[in-house]
N, CA, C and O atoms as a Tripos MOL2 file, in Angstrom:
@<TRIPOS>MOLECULE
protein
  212   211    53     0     0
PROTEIN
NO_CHARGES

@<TRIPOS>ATOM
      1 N           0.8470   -1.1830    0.0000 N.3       1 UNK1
      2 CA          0.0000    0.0000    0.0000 C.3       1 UNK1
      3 C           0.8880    1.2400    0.0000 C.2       1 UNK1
      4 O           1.7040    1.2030    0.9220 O.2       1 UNK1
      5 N           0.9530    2.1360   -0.6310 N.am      2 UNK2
      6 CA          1.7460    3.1470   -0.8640 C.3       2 UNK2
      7 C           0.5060    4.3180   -1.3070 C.2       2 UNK2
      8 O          -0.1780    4.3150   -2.3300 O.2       2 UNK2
      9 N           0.4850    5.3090   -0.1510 N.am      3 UNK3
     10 CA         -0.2470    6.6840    0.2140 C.3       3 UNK3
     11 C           0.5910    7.4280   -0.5770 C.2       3 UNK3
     12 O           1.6750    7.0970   -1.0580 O.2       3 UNK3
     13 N          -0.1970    8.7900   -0.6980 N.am      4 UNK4
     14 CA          0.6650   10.0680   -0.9050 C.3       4 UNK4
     15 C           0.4810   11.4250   -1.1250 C.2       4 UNK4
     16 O          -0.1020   11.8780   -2.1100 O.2       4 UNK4
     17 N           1.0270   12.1720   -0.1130 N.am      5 UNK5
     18 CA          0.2610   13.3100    0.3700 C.3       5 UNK5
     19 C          -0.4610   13.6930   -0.4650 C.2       5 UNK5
     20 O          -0.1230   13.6180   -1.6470 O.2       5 UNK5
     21 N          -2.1240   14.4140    0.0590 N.am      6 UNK6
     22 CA         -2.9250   15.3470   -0.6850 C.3       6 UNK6
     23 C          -3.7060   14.2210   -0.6570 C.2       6 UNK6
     24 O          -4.8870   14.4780   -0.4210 O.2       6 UNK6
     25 N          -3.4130   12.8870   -0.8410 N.am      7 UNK7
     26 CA         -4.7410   12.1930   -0.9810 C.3       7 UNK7
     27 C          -5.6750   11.9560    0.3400 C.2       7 UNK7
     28 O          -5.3990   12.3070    1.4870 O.2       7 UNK7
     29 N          -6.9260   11.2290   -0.1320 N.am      8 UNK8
     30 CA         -7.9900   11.5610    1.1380 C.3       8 UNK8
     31 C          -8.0040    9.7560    1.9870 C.2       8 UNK8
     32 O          -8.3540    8.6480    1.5810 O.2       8 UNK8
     33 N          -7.4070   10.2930    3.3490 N.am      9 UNK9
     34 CA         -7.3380    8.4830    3.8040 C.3       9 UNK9
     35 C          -8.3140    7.9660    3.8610 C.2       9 UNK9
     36 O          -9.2020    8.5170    4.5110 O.2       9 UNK9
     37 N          -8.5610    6.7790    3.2570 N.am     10 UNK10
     38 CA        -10.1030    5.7670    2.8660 C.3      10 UNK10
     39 C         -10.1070    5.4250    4.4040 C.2      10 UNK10
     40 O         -11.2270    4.9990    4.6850 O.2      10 UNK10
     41 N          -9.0610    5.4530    5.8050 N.am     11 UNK11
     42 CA         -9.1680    4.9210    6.8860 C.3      11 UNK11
     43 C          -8.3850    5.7090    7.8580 C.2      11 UNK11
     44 O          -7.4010    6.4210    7.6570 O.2      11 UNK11
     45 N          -9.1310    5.3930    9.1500 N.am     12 UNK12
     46 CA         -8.1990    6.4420    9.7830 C.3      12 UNK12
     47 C          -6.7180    5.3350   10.6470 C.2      12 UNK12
     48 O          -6.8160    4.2330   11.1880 O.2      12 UNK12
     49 N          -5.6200    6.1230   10.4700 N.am     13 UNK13
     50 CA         -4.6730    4.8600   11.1260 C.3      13 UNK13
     51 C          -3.4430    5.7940   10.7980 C.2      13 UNK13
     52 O          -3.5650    6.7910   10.0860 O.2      13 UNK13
     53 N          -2.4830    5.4770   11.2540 N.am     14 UNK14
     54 CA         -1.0040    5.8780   11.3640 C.3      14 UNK14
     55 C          -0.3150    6.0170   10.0810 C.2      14 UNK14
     56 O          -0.0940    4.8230    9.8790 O.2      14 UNK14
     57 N           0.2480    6.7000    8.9380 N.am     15 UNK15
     58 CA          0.9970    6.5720    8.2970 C.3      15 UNK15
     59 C           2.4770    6.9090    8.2830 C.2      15 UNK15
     60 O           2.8600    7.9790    8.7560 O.2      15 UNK15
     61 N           3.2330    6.1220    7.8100 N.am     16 UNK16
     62 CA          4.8590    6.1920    7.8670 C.3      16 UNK16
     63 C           5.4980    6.2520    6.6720 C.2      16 UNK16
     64 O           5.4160    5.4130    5.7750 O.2      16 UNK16
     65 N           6.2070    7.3630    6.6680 N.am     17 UNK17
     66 CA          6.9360    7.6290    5.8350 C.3      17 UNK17
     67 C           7.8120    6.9050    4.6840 C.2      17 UNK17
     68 O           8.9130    6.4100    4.9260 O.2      17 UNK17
     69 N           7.3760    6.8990    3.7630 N.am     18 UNK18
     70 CA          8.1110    5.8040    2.9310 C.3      18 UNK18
     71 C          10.5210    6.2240    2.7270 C.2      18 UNK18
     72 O          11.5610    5.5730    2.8300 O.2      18 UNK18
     73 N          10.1730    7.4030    2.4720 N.am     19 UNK19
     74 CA         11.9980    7.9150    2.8810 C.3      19 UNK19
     75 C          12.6720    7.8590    4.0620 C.2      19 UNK19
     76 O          13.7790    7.3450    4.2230 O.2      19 UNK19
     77 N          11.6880    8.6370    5.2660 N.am     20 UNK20
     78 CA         12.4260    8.3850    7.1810 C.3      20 UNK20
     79 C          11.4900    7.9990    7.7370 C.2      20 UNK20
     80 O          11.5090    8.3720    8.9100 O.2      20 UNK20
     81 N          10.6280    7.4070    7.4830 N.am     21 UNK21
     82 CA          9.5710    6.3960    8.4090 C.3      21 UNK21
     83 C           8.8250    7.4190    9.4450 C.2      21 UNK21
     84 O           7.8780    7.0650   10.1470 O.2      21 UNK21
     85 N           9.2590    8.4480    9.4440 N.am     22 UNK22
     86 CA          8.1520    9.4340   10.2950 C.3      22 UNK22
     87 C           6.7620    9.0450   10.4490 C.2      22 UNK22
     88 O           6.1030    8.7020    9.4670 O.2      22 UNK22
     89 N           6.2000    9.0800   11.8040 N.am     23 UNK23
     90 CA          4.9550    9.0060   11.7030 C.3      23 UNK23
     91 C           3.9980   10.1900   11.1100 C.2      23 UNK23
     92 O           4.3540   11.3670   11.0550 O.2      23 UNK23
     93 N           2.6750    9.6790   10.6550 N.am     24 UNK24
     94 CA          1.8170   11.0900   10.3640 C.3      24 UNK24
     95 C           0.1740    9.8880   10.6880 C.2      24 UNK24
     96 O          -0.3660    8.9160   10.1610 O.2      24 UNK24
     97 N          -0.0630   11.0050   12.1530 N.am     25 UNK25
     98 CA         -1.6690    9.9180   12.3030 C.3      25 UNK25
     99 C          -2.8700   10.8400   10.5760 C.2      25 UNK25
    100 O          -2.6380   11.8310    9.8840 O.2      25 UNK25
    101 N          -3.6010   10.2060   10.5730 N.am     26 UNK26
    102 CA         -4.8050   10.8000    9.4990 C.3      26 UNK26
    103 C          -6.1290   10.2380    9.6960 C.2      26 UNK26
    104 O          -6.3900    9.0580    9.4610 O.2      26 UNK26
    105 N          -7.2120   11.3470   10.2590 N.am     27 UNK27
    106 CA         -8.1720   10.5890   10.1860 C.3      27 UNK27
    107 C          -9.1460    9.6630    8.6800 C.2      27 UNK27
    108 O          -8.7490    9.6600    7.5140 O.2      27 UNK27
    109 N         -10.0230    9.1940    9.0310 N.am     28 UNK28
    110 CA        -10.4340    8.6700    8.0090 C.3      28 UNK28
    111 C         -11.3950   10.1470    7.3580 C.2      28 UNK28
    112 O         -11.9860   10.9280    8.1030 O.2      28 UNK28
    113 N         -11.3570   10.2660    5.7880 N.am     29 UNK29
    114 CA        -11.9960   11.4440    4.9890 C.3      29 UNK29
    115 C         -10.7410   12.3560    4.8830 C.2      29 UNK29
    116 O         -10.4640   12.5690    3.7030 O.2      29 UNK29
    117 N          -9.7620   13.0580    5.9090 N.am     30 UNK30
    118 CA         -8.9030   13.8730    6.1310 C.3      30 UNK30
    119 C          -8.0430   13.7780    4.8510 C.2      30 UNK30
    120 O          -7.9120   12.7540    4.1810 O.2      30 UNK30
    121 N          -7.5600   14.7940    4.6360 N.am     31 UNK31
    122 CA         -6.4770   14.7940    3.3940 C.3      31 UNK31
    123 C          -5.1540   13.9420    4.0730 C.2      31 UNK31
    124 O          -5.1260   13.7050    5.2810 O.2      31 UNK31
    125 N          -4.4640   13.6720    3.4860 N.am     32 UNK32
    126 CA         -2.8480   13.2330    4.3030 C.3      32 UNK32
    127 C          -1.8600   13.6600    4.0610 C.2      32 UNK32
    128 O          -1.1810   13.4780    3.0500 O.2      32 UNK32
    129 N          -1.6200   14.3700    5.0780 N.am     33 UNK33
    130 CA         -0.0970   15.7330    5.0100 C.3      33 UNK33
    131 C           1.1770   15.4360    4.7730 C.2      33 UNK33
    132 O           1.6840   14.4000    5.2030 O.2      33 UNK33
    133 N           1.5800   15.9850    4.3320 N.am     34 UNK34
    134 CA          3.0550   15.2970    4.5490 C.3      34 UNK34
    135 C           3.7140   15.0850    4.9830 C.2      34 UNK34
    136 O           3.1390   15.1010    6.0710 O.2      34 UNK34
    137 N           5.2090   14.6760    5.3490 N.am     35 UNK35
    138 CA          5.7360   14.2260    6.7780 C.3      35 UNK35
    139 C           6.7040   15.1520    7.2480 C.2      35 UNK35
    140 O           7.4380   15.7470    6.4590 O.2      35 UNK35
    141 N           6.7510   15.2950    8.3020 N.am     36 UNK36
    142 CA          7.2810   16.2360    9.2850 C.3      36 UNK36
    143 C           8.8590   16.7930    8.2420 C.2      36 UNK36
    144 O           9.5000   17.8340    8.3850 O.2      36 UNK36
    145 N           9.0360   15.9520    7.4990 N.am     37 UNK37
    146 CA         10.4600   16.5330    7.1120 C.3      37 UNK37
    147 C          10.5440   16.6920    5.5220 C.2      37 UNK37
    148 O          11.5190   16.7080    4.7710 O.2      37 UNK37
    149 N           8.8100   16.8330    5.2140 N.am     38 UNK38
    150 CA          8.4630   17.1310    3.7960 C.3      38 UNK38
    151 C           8.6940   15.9720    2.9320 C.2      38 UNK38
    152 O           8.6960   16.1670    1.7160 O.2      38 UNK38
    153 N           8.8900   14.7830    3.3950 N.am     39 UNK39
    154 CA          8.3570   13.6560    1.9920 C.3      39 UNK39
    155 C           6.9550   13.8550    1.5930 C.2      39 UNK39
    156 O           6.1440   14.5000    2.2560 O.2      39 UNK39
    157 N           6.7080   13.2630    0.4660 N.am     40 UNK40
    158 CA          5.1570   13.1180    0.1660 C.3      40 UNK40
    159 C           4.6110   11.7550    0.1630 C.2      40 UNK40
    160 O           3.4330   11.6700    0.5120 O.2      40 UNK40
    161 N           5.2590   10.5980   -0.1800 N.am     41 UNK41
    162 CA          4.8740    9.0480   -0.2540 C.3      41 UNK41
    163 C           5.5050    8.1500    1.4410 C.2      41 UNK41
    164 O           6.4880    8.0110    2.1690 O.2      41 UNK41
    165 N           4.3130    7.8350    1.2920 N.am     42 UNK42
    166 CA          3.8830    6.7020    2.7050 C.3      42 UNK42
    167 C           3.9650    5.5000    2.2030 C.2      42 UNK42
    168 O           3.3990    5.2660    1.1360 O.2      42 UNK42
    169 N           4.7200    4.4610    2.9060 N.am     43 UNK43
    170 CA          4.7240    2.9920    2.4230 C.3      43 UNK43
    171 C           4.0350    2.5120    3.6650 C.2      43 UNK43
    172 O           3.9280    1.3100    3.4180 O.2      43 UNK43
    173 N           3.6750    2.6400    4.4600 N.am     44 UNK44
    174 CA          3.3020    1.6810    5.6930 C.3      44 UNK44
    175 C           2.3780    2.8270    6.2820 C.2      44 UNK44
    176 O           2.5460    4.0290    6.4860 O.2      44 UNK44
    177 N           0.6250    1.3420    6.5920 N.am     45 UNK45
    178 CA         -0.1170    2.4250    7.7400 C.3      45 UNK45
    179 C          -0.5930    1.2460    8.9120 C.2      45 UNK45
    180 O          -0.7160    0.0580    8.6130 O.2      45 UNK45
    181 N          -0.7690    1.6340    9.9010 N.am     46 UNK46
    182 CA         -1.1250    1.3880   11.2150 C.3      46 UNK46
    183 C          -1.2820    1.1280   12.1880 C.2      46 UNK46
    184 O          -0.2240    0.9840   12.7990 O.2      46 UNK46
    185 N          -2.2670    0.9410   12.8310 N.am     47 UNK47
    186 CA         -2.9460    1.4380   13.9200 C.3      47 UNK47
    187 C          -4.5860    1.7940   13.5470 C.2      47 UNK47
    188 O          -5.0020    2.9030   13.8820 O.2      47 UNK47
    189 N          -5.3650    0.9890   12.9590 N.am     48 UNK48
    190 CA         -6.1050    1.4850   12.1550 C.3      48 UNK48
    191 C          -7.0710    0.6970   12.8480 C.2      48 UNK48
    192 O          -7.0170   -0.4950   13.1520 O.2      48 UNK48
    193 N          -8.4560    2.0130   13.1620 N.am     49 UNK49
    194 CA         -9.1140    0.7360   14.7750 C.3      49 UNK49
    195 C          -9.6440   -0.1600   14.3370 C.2      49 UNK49
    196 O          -9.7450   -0.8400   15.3580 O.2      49 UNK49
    197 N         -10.2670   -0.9580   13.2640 N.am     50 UNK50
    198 CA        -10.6080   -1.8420   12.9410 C.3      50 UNK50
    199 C          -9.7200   -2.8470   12.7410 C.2      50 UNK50
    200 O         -10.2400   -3.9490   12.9180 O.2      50 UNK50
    201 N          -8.4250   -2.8840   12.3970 N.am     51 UNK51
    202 CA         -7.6030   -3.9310   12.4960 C.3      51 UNK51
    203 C          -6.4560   -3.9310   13.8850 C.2      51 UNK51
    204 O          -6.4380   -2.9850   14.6710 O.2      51 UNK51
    205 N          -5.5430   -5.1230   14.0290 N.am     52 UNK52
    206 CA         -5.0160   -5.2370   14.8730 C.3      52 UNK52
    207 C          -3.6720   -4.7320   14.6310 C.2      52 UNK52
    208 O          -3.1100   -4.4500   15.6890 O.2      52 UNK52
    209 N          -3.2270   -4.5990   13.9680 N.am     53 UNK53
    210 CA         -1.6540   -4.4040   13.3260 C.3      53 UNK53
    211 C          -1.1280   -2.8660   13.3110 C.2      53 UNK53
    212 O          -0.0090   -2.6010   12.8720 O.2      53 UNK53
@<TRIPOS>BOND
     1     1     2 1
     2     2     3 1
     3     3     4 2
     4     3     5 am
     5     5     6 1
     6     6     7 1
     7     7     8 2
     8     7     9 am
     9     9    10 1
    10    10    11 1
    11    11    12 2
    12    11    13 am
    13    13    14 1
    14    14    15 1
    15    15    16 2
    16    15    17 am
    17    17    18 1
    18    18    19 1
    19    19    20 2
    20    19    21 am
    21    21    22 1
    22    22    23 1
    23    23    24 2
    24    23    25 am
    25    25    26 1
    26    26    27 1
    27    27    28 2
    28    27    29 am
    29    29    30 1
    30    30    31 1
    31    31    32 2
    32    31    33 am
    33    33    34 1
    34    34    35 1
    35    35    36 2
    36    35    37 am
    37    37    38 1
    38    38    39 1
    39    39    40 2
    40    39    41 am
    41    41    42 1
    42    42    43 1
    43    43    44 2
    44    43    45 am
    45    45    46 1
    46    46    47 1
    47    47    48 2
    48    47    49 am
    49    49    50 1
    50    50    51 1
    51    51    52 2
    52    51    53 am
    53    53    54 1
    54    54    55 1
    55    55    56 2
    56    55    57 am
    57    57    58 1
    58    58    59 1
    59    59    60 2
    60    59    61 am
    61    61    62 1
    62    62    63 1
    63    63    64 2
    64    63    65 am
    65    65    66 1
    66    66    67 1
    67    67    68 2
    68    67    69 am
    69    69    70 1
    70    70    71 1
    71    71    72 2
    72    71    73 am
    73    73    74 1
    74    74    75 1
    75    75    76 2
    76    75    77 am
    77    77    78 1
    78    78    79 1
    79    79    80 2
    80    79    81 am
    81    81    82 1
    82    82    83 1
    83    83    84 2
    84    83    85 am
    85    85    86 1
    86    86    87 1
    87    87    88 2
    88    87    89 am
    89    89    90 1
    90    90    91 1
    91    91    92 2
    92    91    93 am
    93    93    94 1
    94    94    95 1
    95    95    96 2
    96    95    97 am
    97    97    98 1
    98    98    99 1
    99    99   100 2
   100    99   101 am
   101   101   102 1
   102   102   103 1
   103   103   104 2
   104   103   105 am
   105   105   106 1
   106   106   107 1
   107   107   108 2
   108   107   109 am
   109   109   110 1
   110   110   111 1
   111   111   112 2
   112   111   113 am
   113   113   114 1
   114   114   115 1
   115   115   116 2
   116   115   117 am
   117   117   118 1
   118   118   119 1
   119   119   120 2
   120   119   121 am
   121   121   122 1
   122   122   123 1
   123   123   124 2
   124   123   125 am
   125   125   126 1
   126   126   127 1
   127   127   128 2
   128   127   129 am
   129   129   130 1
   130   130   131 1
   131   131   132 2
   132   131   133 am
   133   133   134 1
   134   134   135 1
   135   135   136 2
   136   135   137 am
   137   137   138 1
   138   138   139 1
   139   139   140 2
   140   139   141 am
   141   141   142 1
   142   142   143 1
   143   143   144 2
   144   143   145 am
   145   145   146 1
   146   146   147 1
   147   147   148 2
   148   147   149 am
   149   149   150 1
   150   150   151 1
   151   151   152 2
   152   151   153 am
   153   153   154 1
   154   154   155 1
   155   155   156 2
   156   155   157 am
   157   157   158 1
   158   158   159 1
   159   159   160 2
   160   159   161 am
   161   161   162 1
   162   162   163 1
   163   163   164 2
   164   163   165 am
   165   165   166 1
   166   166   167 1
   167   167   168 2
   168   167   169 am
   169   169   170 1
   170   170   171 1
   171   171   172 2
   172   171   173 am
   173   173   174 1
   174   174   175 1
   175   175   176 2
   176   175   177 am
   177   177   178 1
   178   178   179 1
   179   179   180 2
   180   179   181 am
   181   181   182 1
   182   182   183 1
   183   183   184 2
   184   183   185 am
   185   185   186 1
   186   186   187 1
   187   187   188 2
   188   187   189 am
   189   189   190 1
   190   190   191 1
   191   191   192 2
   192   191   193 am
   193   193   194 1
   194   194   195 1
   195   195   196 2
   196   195   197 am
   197   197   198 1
   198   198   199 1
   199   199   200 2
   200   199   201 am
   201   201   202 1
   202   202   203 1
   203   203   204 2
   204   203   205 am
   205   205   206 1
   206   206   207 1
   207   207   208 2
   208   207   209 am
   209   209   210 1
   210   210   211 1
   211   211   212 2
@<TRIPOS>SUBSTRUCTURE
     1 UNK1         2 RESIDUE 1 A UNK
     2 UNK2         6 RESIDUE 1 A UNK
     3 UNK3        10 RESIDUE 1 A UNK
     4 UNK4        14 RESIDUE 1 A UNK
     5 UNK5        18 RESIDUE 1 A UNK
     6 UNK6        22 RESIDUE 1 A UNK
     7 UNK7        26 RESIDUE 1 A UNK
     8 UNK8        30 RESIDUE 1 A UNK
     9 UNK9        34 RESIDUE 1 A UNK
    10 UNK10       38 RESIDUE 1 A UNK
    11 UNK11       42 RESIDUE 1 A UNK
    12 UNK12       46 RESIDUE 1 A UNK
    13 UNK13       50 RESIDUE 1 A UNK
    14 UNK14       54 RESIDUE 1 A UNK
    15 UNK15       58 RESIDUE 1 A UNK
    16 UNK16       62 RESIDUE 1 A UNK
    17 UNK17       66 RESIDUE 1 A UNK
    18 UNK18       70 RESIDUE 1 A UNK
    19 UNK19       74 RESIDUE 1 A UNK
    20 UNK20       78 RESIDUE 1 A UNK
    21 UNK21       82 RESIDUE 1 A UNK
    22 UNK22       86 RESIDUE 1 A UNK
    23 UNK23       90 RESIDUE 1 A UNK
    24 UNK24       94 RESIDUE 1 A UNK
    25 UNK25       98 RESIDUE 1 A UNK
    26 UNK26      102 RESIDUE 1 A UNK
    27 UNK27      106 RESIDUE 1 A UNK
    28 UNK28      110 RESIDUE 1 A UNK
    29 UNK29      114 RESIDUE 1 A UNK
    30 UNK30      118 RESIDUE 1 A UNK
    31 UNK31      122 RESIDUE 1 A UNK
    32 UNK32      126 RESIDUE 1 A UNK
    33 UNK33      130 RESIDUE 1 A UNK
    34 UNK34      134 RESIDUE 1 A UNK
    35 UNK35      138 RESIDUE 1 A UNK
    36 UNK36      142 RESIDUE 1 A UNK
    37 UNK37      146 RESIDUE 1 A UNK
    38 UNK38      150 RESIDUE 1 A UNK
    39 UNK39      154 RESIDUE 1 A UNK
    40 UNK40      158 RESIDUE 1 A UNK
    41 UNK41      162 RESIDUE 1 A UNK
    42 UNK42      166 RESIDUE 1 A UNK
    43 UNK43      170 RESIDUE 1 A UNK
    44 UNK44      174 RESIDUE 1 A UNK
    45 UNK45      178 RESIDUE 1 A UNK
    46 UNK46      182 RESIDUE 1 A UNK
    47 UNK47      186 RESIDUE 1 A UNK
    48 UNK48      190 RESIDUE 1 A UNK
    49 UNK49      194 RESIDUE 1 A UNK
    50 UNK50      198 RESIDUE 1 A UNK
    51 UNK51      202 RESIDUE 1 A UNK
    52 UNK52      206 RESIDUE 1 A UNK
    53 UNK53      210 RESIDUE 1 A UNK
């Protein structure tokens, strides 16, 4: 699964930075910002309350 900023999270859950793994939480509908040190692509999300992982 690979996010990337501006898009709208289909879920709400944790995303991590695909370049420095930074976290960025996003609710579900919310746009998804970019990461604290300006990447735009997310390879990894969650914490997402419907799943366990």
């Amino acid at each position: 699964m690979t996010a990337k900023a501006g898009e709208k999270a289909q879920k709400t859950g944790d995303f991590y930075c695909a370049s420095c793994s930074e976290k960025v939480h996003v609710e579900e509908g919310d746009k998804i910002p970019t990461c604290p040190n300006g990447h735009k692509e997310f390879g990894t999300r969650r914490n997402e309350p419907d799943n366990k992982s």
